[in-house]
C-alpha positions as CSV (number, residue, x, y, z in Angstrom):
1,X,94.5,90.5,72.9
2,X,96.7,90.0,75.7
3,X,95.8,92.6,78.7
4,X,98.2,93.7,81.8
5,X,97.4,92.5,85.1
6,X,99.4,94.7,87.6
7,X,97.9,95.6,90.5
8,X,99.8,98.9,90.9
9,X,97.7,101.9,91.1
10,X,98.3,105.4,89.8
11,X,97.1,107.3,92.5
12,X,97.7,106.8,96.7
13,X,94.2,106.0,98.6
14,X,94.2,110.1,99.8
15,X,94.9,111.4,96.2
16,X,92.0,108.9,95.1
17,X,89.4,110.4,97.9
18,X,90.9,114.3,97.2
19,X,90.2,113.7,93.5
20,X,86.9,111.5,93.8
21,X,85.6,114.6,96.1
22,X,86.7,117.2,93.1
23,X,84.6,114.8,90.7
24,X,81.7,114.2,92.8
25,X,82.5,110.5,92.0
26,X,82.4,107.9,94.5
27,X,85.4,105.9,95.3
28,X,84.1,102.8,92.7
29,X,82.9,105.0,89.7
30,X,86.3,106.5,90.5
31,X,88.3,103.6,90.1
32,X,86.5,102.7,86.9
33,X,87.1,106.1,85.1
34,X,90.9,105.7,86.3
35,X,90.7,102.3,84.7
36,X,89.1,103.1,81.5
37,X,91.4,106.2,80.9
38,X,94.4,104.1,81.4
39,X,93.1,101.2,79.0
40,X,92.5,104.3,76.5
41,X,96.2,105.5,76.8
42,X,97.5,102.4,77.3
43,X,96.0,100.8,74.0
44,X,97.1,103.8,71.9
45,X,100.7,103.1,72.8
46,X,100.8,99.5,72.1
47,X,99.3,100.1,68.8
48,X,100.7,102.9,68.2
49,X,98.2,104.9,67.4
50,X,99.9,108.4,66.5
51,X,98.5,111.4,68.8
52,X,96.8,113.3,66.1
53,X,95.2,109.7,65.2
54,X,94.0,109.1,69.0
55,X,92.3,112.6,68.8
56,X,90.3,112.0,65.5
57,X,89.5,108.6,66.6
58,X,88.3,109.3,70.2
59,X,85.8,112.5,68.4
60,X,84.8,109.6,66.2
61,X,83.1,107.8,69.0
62,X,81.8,110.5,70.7
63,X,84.0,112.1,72.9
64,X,84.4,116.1,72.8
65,X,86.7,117.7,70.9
66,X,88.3,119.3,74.0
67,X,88.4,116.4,76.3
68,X,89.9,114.4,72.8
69,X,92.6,116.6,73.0
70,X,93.8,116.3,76.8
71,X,94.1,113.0,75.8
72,X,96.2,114.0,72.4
73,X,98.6,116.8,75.0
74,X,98.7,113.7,77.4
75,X,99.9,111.1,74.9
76,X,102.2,113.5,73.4
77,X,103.9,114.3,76.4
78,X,105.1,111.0,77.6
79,X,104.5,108.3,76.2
80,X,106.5,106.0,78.1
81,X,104.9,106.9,81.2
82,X,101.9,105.6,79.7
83,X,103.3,101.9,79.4
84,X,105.0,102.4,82.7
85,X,101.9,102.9,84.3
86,X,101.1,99.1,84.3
87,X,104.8,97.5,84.6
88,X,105.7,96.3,88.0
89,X,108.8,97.5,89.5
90,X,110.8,94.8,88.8
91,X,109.9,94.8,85.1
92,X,110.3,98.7,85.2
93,X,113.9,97.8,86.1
94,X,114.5,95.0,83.5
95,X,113.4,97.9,80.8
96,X,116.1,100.5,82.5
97,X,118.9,98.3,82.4
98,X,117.8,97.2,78.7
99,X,117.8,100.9,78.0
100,X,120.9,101.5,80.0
101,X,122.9,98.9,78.1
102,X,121.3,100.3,74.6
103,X,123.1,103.7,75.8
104,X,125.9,102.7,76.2
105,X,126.7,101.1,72.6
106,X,125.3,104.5,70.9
């Protein structure tokens, strides 16, 4: 399995400390749990793991119900931000044009 290697974060370094400080979490166990949710999301889109699916599958390993279904709401919502979350900006623009040119013959 080939994994992404960006080193784009999600959050800015204030959002990181504001949300660490909501968790109780230190900055490091922070950056893990970002990491590992991300990996999470991330996997389900490549394999395309349907939302429902992801839900069943997360309870299935031990995750609560209600936390299985934030993920479920999250990959339903937007699915594509999901990938985007690892693509570097240039890449993000390759996909754009790509999409931009698909438009455009439809």
């Amino acid at each position: 399995m080939k994994m992404m290697c960006v080193q784009e974060r999600s959050f800015t370094e204030e959002e990181e400390q504001k949300l660490g400080a909501a968790l109780s979490l230190d900055t490091h166990t922070l950056r893990l749990l970002l990491e590992a949710l991300s990996f999470i999301l991330e996997q389900a889109v490549y394999h395309g793991v349907k939302p429902g699916a992801l839900r069943i599958l997360l309870e299935q390993i031990g995750i609560d119900s209600e936390k299985a279904e934030i993920f479920n709401q999250i990959r339903l919502k937007s699915p594509s931000a999901i990938i985007n979350l690892r693509l570097s900006k240039e890449e993000l623009s390759q996909m754009e044009k790509i999409q931009t040119q698909l438009d455009s013959l439809t």
